[in-house]
N, C-alpha and C positions, 0 to 999 in steps of 0.2 A: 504494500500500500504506500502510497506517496499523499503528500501534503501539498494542497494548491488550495492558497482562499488570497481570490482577488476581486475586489468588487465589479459585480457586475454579472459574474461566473457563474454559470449553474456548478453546483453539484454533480461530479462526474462518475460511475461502477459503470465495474464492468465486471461481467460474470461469466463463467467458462462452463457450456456442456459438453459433454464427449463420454466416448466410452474410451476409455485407453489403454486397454488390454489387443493386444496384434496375437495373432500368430508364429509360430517359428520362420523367419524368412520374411512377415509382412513390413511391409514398411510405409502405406498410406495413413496418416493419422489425420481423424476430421473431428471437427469441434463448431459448435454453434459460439457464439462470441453475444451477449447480449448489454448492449450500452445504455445507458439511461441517465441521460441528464434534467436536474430537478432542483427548485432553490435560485432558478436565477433572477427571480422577480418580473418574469414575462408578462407581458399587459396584452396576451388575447391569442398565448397558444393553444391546442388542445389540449384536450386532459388526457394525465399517462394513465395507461392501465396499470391493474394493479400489480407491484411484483411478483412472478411464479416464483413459487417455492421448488427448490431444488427436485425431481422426480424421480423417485424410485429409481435403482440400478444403475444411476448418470453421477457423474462425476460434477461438482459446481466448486470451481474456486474463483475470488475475486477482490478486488478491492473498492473503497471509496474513499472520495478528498470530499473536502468541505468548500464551499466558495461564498464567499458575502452574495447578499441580494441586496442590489439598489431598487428602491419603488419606481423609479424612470428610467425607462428603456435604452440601450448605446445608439449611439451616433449610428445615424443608417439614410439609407439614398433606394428610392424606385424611380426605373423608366418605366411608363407603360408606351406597349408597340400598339400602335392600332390599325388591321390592316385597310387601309383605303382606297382599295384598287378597285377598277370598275368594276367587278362583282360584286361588291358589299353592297350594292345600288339595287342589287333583283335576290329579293322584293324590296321593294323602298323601305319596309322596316326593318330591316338587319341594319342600317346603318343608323338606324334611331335608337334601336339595342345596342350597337355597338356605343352608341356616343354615352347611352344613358348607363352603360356598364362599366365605362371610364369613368365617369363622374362619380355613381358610386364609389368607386377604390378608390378617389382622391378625396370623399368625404371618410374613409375610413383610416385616412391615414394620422400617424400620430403628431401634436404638435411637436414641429423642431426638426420631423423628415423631409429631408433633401429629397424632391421629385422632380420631373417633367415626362412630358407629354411628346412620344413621336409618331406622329400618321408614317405609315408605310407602304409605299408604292416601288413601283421600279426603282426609286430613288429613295432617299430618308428624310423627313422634313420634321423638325421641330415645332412643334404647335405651342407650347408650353414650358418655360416662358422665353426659350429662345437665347440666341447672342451666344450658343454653347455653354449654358452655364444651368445650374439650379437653382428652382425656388425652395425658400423653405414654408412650409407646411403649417397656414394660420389661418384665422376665418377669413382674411384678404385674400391670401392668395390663392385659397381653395376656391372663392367665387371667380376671381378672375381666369384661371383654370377652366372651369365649367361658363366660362362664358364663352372664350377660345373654342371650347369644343363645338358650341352650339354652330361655328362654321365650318365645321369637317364636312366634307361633299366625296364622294366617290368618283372615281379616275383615273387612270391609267395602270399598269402592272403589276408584276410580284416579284420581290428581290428582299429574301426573308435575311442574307448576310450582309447588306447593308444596312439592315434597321438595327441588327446583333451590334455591326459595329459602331455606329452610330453610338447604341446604348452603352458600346463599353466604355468610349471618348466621354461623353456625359459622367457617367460613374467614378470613372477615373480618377476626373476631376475634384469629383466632392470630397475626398479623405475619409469617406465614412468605412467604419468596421463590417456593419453589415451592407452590401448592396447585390442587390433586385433587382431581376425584370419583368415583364410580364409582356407575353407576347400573344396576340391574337391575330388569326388568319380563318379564310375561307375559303382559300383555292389554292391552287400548286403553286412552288416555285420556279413558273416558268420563263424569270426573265433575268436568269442567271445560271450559270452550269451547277451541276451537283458539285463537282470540286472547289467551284467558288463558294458554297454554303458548307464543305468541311471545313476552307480554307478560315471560313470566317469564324466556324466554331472551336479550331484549334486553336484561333488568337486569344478568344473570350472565353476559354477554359481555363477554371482557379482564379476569373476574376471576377466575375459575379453568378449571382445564380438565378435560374430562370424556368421560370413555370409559361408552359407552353398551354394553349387552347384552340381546337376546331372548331368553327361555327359553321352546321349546318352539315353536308356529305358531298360536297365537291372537293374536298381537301384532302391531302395524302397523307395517310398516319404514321407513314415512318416517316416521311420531313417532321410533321409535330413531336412525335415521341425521339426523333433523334437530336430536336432542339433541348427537348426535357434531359435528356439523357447524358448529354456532352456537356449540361448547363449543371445538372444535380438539383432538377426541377421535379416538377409535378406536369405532366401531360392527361389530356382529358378532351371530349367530346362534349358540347353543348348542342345539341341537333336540333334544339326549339329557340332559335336565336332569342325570344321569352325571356331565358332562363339564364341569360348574359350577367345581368345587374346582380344577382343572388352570387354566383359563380364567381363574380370578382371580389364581391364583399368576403365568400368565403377564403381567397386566395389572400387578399389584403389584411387580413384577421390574423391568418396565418404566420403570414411574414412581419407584422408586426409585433408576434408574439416570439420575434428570434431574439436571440442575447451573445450570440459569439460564433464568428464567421470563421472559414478555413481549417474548419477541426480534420485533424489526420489520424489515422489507424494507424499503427506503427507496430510493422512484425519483425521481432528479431529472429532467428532459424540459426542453428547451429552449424559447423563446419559439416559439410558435404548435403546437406537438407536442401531441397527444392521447393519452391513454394507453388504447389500446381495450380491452384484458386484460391481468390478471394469474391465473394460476392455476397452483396446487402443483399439478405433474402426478406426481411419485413420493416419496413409495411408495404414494398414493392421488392420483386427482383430484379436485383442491377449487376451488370460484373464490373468488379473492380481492379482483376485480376492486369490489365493490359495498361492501367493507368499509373501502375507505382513507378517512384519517384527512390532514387535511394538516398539514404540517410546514413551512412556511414558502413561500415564491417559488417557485412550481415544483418545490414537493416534499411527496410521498406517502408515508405509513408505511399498509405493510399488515400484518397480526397473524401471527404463524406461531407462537405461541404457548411452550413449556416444550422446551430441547433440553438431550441428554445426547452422549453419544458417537455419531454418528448422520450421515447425507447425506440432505439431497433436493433436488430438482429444481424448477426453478420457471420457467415456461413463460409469456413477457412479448412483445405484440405494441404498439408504439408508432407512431403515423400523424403522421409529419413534413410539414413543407412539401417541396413539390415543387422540386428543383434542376434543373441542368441538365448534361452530359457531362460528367465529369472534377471535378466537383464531391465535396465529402468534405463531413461533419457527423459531432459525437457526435448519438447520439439519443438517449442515457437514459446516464444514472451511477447502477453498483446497489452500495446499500451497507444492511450490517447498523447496527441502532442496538442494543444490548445493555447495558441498565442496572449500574448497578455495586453488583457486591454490598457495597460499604462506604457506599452513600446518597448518593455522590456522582454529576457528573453522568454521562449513558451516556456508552457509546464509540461509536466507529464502526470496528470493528475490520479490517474489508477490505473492498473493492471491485471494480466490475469496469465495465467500456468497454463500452457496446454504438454499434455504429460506422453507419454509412450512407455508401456510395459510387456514385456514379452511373458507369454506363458500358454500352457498347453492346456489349459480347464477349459473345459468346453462350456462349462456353464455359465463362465463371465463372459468367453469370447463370443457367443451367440445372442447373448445380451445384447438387442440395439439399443440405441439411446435415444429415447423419444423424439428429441428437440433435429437433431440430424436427421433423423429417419422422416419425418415431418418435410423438413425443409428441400429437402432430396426430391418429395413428391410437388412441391410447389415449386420450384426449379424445374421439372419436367414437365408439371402442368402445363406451364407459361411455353414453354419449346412446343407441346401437342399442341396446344392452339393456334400457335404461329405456323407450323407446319400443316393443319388441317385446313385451314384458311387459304395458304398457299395452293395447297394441291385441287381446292375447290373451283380459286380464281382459275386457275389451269385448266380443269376440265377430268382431272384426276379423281373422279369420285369413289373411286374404292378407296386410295389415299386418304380423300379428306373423311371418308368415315372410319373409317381404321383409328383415324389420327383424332379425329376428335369423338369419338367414341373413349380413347383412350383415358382422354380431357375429362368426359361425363367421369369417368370411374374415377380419376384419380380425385376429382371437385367431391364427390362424394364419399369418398373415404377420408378427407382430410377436413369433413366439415366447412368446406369456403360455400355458400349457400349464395354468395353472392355474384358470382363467377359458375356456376350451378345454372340458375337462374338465366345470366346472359346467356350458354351454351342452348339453355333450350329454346330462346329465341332463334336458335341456326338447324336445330337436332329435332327431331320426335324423340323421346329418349322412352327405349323399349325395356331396358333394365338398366338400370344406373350400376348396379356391385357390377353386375359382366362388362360394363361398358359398351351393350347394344344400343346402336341407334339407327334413325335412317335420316337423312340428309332430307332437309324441306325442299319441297320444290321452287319457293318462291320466299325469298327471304327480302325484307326490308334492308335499303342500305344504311339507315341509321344503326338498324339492327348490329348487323353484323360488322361496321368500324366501331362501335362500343365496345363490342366483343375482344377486337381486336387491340383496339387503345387498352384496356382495361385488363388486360390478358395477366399484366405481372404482376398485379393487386392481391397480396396474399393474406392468409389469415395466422393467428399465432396460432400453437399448440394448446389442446384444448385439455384443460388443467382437470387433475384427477381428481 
């Protein structure tokens, strides 16, 4: 356990599940990794679940730091992107929900946050308040803001890595601890190359973070979800442009309830150890695996990006050397690195043991460990729907029922009732345990980009 209390900080644990008995010769060790930060004085995160208690036959070690809470929130900056190409114009109320779902998030922003407003077309344009620079956030300049908006008109094209960069030059700017964007689109990016919208999202990687939104089903869900994704955002479907204003106030609630930007995973791995995966498995699946960063001898910082009062799960498989009977090894030490909001250097607030024991008992080595074995099937889940999806748009219909037959069974054994639900908007679902289905003949397209956006949305382990 380590010691970090700096104002401002949440509260940092971290806890270790795993089973950590191998085999003679095994050498893969997986461990669930769950973080939770609590105590930082957030003004409008969600609420954490409650801690699980350690389960049955799993291994839990862990530690926790203390951190002061300030009752006002850090220094922090939002751009919101709005797209204003000439589609947002059919039907003439999408661009009225768009306008009225900006002005909501800038009435829910906190006083003293750094914002503006950028319309996004082919080009980037500053709506709010302009000159390259930010406003801050008071009953003036939140009217003047929503008066700007009221001239947003639809127009010309889509170039989703200009508005990216755009926002990062803005953020940049402001010095704030935490910054945000928020990006809204309707239709593809088709006035830029795919490689100009990696190129844009490799720039603006680790510097702000960004929650992506579709309005409507003429829009590509992997541009949205791979803005989400590259950003360390939240991606999501709105298909009743309606339901715009609600959807930003939830997003703006969210982000205003963060307290400390830039947090990293940090795994140390001993000499000759591999680090095969890392991946956020809840409350969405993300690989983190291909984004580490090294930090010295045997040590990896992976990005997890802006937390407030909040837990998630983080799902690490490590490939040691081979021992022998009765033989013990650490295989990894997981620790937070969490910069200090006074400029000085980070902390490492808590940590956690992940163990490897060699032996020949069959009755500990058969042993799965809930939390892994869970998150294993919600990791697969998310691949069968992306893969069922695929082979449907294709034309491969034994494919996409195989594949997402698979989906029903594994949503049902793992209790996600939510993801469940979506599949049988695509599925007739003949037996959920066998994972019989048949494939609708006629599927809605909201239907099925929900499905899709919504694929990696997982559920936690359901407590005994």
């Amino acid at each position: 356990m380590a010691n970090f209390s700096k104002s401002g900080v949440p509260r940092f644990s971290v806890e270790v599940y795993q089973n950590e008995y191998l085999p003679e010769g095994g050498r893969e060790v997986h461990a669930v990794v769950t973080v939770t930060a609590t105590g930082g004085g957030t003004t409008g995160g969600a609420p954490l679940p409650a801690t699980r208690p350690s389960p049955a036959g799993s291994g839990a070690a862990g530690g926790e730091a203390a951190g002061g809470g300030a009752p006002s929130g850090p220094r922090a900056a939002v751009v919101l992107m709005v797209d204003c190409s000439g589609s947002m114009e059919y039907p003439p109320a999408k661009m009225r929900h768009a306008r009225d779902a900006t002005a909501a998030a800038v009435d829910t922003l906190r006083d003293g946050v750094s914002f503006a407003v950028v319309a996004g077309t082919h080009v980037a344009h500053e709506v709010y308040p302009g000159g390259g620079r930010l406003a801050t956030a008071d009953a003036r300049t939140r009217a003047e803001a929503k008066e700007a908006l009221r001239l947003l008109t639809a127009g010309g094209g889509t170039a989703i890595g200009t508005w990216l960069r755009l926002a990062d030059r803005l953020l940049a700017g402001s010095g704030a601890g935490i910054r945000h964007g928020v990006l809204l689109t309707d239709g593809r990016n088709e006035h830029e190359s795919p490689a100009d919208l990696r190129a844009a999202l490799d720039a603006c990687a680790g510097r702000f973070t960004c929650d992506a939104r579709g309005v409507g089903t003429d829009w590509e869900v992997r541009e949205v979800t791979g803005v989400a994704s590259a950003l360390l955002g939240t991606a999501d479907i709105v298909a009743d442009p309606a339901g715009l204003a609600a959807d930003f106030t939830r997003i703006m609630e969210h982000a205003m309830g963060k307290e400390v930007a830039d947090v990293a995973l940090r795994l140390w791995t001993p000499l000759d150890a591999e680090v095969v995966f890392v991946r956020q498995v809840a409350p969405t699946v993300e690989d983190l695996t291909d984004r580490r960063s090294e930090a010295g001898p045997r040590l990896g910082d992976y990005p997890t990006g802006s937390w407030g009062d909040e837990s998630r799960d983080y799902h690490l498989c490590v490939r040691v050397p081979a021992a022998g009977l009765g033989r013990e090894m650490l295989a990894a030490r997981v620790s937070l690195v969490v910069p200090d909001p006074a400029g000085g250097p980070p902390g490492t607030p808590a940590q956690g043991l992940v163990r490897a024991v060699w032996t020949d008992d069959e009755a500990v080595l058969t042993c799965l460990d809930p939390q892994v074995a869970h998150y294993t099937g919600q990791a697969e889940l998310a691949r069968a729907i992306r893969q069922g999806l695929d082979a449907r748009k294709s034309g491969d219909l034994r494919g996409a029922t195989a594949r997402l037959g698979r989906a029903v069974q594994l949503a049902a054994a793992s209790g996600n009732t939510g993801t469940a639900k979506l599949l049988a908007k695509v599925v007739d679902v003949v037996d959920a345990a066998a994972g019989t289905v048949r494939l609708k003949a006629k599927v809605a397209d909201a239907d099925e980009m929900t499905l899709e956006t919504r694929s990696t949305k997982t559920v936690r382990v359901k407590k005994p």
